[in-house]
C-alpha positions as CSV (number, residue, x, y, z in Angstrom):
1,X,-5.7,29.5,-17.1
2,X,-7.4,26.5,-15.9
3,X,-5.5,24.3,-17.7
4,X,-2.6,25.5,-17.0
5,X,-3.2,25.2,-13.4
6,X,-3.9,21.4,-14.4
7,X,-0.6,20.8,-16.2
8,X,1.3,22.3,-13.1
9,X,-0.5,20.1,-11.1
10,X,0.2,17.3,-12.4
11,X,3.6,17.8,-13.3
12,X,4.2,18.6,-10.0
13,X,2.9,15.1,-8.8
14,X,5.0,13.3,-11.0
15,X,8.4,15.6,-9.8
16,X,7.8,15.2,-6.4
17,X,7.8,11.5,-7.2
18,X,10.7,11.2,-8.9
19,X,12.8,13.6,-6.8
20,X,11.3,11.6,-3.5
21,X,12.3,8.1,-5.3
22,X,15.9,9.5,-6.3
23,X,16.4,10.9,-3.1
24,X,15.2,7.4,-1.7
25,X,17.5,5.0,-3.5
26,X,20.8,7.5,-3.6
27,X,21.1,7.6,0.3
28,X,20.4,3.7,0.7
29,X,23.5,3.7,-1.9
30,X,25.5,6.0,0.0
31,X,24.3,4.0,3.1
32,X,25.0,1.2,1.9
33,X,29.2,2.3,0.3
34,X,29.6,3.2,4.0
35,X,28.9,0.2,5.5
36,X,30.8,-1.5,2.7
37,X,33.8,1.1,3.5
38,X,33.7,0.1,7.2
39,X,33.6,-3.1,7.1
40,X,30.2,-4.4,8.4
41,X,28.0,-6.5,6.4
42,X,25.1,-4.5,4.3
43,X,22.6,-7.3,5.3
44,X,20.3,-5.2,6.6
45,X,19.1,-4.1,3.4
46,X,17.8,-7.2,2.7
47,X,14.6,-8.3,2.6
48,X,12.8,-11.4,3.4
49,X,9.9,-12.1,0.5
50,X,6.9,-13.4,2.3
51,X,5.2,-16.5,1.1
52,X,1.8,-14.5,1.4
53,X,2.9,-11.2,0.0
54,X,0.2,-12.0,-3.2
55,X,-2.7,-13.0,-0.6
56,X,-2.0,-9.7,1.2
57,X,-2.5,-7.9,-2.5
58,X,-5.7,-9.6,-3.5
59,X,-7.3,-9.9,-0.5
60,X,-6.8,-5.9,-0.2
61,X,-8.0,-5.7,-4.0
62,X,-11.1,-7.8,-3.1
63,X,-11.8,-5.3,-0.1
64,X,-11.3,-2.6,-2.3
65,X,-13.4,-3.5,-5.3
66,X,-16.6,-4.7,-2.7
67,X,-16.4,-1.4,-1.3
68,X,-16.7,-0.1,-5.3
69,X,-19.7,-2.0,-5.3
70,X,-21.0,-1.1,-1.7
71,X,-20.5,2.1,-2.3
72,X,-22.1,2.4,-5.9
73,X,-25.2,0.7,-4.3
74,X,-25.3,3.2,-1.4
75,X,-25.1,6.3,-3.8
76,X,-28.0,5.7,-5.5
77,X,-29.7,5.0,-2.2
78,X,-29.3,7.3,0.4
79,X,-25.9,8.9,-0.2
80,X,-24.1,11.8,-1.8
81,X,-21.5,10.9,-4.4
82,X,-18.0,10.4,-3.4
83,X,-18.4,9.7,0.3
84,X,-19.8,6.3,-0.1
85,X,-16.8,5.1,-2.6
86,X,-14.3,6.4,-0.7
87,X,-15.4,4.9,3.1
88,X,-16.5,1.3,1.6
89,X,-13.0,1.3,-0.1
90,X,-10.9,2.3,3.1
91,X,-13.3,-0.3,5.8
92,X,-12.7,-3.0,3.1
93,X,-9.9,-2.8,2.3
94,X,-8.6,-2.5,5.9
95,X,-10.7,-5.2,6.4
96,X,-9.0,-7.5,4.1
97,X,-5.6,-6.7,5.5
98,X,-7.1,-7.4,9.2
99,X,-8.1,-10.9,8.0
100,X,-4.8,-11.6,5.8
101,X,-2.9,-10.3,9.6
102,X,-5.2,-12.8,11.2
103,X,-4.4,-15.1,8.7
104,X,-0.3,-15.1,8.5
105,X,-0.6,-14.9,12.3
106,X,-2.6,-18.3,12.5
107,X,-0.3,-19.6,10.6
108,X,2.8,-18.9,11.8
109,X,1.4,-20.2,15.2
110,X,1.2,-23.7,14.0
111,X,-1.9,-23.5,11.9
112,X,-4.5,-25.7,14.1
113,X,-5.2,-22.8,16.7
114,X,-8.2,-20.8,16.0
115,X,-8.3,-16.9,16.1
């Protein structure tokens, strides 16, 4: 029985996923044929890549994997097993995308103002 309850589990997961991304992408579609149909441009779709999009990524992955190592050091210390993982991963990584915020933000101001 306990597998089972495992399988649905996880199946389910996966199906909500799916349906939610299907769901997603076929009313931008439709969104998108009406514009299309009405004449107005379906420019607002688009998306402007950011120059800093990987620095965002790895300075959230570096936040993430110190708070690994925080929070393996503080389980054997003082603290019961998942909470110390799970805290160090969400202050550092939230700290990383604070500092790639404060980052993108100095440089779009001109670069030679401090934060």
């Amino acid at each position: 029985m306990q597998q089972v309850t495992g399988l649905v589990a996880v199946t389910g997961v996966f199906t909500s996923a799916i349906v939610l991304l299907y769901l997603f992408f076929n009313s931008r579609h439709k969104i998108r044929m009406a514009l299309i149909e009405s004449g107005k441009s379906a420019d607002i779709f688009k998306e402007e890549s950011s120059r800093f999009a990987a620095l965002k990524y790895g300075m959230t992955a570096v936040g993430i994997g110190l708070g690994l190592l925080l929070g393996s050091a503080l389980e054997s210390e003082t603290f019961p097993a998942p909470l110390p993982h799970f805290s160090m991963m969400l202050i550092l990584g939230g700290g990383g995308l604070i500092l790639y915020y404060l980052f993108v933000k100095k440089q779009e101001d001109g670069g030679d103002k401090t934060v």
